[in-house]
C-alpha positions in Angstrom: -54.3 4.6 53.0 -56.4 1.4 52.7 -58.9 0.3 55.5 -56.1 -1.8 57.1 -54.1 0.8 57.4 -55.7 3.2 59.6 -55.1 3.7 63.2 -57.8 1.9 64.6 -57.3 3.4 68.4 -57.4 6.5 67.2 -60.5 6.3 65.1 -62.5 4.8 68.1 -61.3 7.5 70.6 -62.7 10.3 67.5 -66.1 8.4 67.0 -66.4 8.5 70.8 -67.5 5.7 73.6 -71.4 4.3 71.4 -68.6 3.6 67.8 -65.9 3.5 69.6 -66.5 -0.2 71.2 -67.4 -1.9 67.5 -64.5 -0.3 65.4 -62.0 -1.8 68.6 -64.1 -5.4 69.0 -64.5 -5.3 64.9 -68.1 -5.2 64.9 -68.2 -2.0 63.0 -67.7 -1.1 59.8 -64.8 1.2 58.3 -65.4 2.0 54.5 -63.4 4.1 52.5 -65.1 6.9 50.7 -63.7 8.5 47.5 -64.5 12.0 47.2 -64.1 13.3 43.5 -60.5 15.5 43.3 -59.1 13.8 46.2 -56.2 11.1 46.4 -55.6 9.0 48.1 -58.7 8.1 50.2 -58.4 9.9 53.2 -62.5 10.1 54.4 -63.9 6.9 55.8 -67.5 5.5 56.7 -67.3 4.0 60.4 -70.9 2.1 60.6 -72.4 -0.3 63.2 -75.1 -1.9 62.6 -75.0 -4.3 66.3 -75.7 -1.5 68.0 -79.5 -1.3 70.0 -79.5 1.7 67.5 -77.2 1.8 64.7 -75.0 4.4 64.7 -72.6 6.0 61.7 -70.2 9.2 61.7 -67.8 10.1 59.0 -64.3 10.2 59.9 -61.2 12.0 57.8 -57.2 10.5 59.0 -54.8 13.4 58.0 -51.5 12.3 56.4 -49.7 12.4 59.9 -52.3 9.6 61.3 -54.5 12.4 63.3 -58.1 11.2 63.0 -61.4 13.8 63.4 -64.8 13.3 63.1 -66.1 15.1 59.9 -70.3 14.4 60.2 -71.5 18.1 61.5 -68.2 19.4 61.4 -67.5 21.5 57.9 -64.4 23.5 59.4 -63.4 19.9 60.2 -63.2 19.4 56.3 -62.0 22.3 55.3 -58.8 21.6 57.4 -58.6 18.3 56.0 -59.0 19.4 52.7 -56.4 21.8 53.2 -53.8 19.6 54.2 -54.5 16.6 51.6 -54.9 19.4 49.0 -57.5 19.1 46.5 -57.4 19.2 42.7 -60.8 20.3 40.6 -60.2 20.6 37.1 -64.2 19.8 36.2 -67.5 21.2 36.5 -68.1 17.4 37.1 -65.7 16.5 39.2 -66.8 19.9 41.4 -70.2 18.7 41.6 -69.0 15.0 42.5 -66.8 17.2 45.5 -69.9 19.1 46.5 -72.1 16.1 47.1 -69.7 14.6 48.9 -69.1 17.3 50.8 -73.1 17.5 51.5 -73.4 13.8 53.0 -69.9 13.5 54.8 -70.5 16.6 57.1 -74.7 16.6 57.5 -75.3 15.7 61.1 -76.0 11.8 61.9 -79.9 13.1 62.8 -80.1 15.2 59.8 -81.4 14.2 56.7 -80.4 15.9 53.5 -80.8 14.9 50.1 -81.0 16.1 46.8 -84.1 16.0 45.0 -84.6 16.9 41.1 -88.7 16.9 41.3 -91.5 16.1 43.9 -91.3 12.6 42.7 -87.9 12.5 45.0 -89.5 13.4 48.1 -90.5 11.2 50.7 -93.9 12.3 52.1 -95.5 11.0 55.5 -99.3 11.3 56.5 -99.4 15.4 57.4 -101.3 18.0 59.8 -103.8 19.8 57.9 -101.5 23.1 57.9 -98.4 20.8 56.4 -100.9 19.5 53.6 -102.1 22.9 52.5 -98.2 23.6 52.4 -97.6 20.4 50.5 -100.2 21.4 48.0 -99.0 24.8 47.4 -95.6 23.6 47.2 -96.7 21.4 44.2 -98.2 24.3 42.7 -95.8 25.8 42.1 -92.7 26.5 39.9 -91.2 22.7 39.1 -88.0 21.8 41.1 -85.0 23.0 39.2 -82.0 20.6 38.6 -78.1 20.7 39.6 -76.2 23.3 37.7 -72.5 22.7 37.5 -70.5 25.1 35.7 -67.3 27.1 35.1 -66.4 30.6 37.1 -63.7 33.0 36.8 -62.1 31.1 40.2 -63.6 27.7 39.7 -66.6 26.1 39.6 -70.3 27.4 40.2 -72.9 25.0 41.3 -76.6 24.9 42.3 -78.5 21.9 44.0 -81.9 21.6 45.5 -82.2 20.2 48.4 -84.4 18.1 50.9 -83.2 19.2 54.5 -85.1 18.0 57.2 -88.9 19.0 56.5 -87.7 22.1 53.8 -86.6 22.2 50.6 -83.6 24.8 49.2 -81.9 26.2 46.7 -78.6 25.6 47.6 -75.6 27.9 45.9 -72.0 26.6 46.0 -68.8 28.1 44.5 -65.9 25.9 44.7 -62.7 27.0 44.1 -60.2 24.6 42.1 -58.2 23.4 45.7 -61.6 23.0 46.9 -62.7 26.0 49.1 -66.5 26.1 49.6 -68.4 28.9 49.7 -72.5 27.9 50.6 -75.7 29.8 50.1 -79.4 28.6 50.2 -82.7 29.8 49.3 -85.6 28.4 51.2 -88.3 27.1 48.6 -90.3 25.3 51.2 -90.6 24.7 55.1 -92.7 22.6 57.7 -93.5 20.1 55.1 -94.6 16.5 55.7 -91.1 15.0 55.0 -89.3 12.8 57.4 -87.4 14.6 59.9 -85.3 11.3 60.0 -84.6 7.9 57.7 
């Protein structure tokens, strides 16, 4: 389904009244997103940047033209998922899936990222208590890196994570039609990281 394609009305009644208004007047914008193991494009990026504060969501049209708001929603894409169905035949492609996966249903006031050392993380000015944790966090063990790999049902992958002010270990197992299954290990918490971008 290409951008011209979509049912407009329905995406601006999903995205609600603040989106809504620039995806019907054409102010906002409506980008395709390709999410590894997935085809066609069925997940979209509906952006406006006119707005007195710009606003985004993530929106996935199912094949009948139904449209649903995917940003917070992970049972959202799950369904979606379901229906479009899914084809992993990578540790690659799973890992591709995942971090898709990790933007397209984070909250819009939630920032998550994937960091591979401290070099990735965005520190502010901090209280004295977030500094001491900011130092002991940097004494520690170095930030591990992604793991993507092969298990008896699919794929096994490991990420670490920026998530608000913590950083995680995060565990996923992915199944080859694309079932996730999520676990996390807090490494780090109340540190002097944007809450926000």
């Amino acid at each position: 389904m290409s951008e011209s394609s979509i049912p407009l009305d329905a995406v601006a009644v999903a995205v609600g009244p603040g989106l809504g208004v620039g995806v019907r007047s054409g102010t906002a914008e409506l980008r395709a997103v390709p999410v590894p193991g997935v085809a066609p494009t069925v997940v979209y990026l509906v952006r406006d940047e006119h707005l007195p504060h710009p606003l985004q969501a993530y929106v996935g049209v199912w094949p009948a033209g139904q449209v649903r708001v995917l940003s917070d929603d992970q049972d959202a894409w799950a369904a979606l998922m379901a229906e479009v169905g899914v084809r992993i035949d990578d540790a690659d492609t799973a890992l591709g899936y995942v971090r898709q996966f990790l933007e397209v249903t984070r909250g819009s006031s939630v920032l998550v990222r994937e960091i591979t050392g401290p070099e990735d993380l965005p520190w502010r000015p901090g209280s004295p208590d977030e500094e001491r944790r900011r130092a002991t966090f940097l004494a520690g063990p170095p930030i591990d890196g992604p793991v993507a790999e092969a298990a008896a049902d699919g794929y096994h992958l490991e990420l670490t994570l920026m998530v608000g002010q913590r950083v995680q270990r995060n565990v996923f197992d992915v199944t080859t039609d694309g079932r996730v299954s999520a676990s996390y290990q807090v490494l780090a918490d109340d540190l002097p990281l944007p809450i926000v971008w």
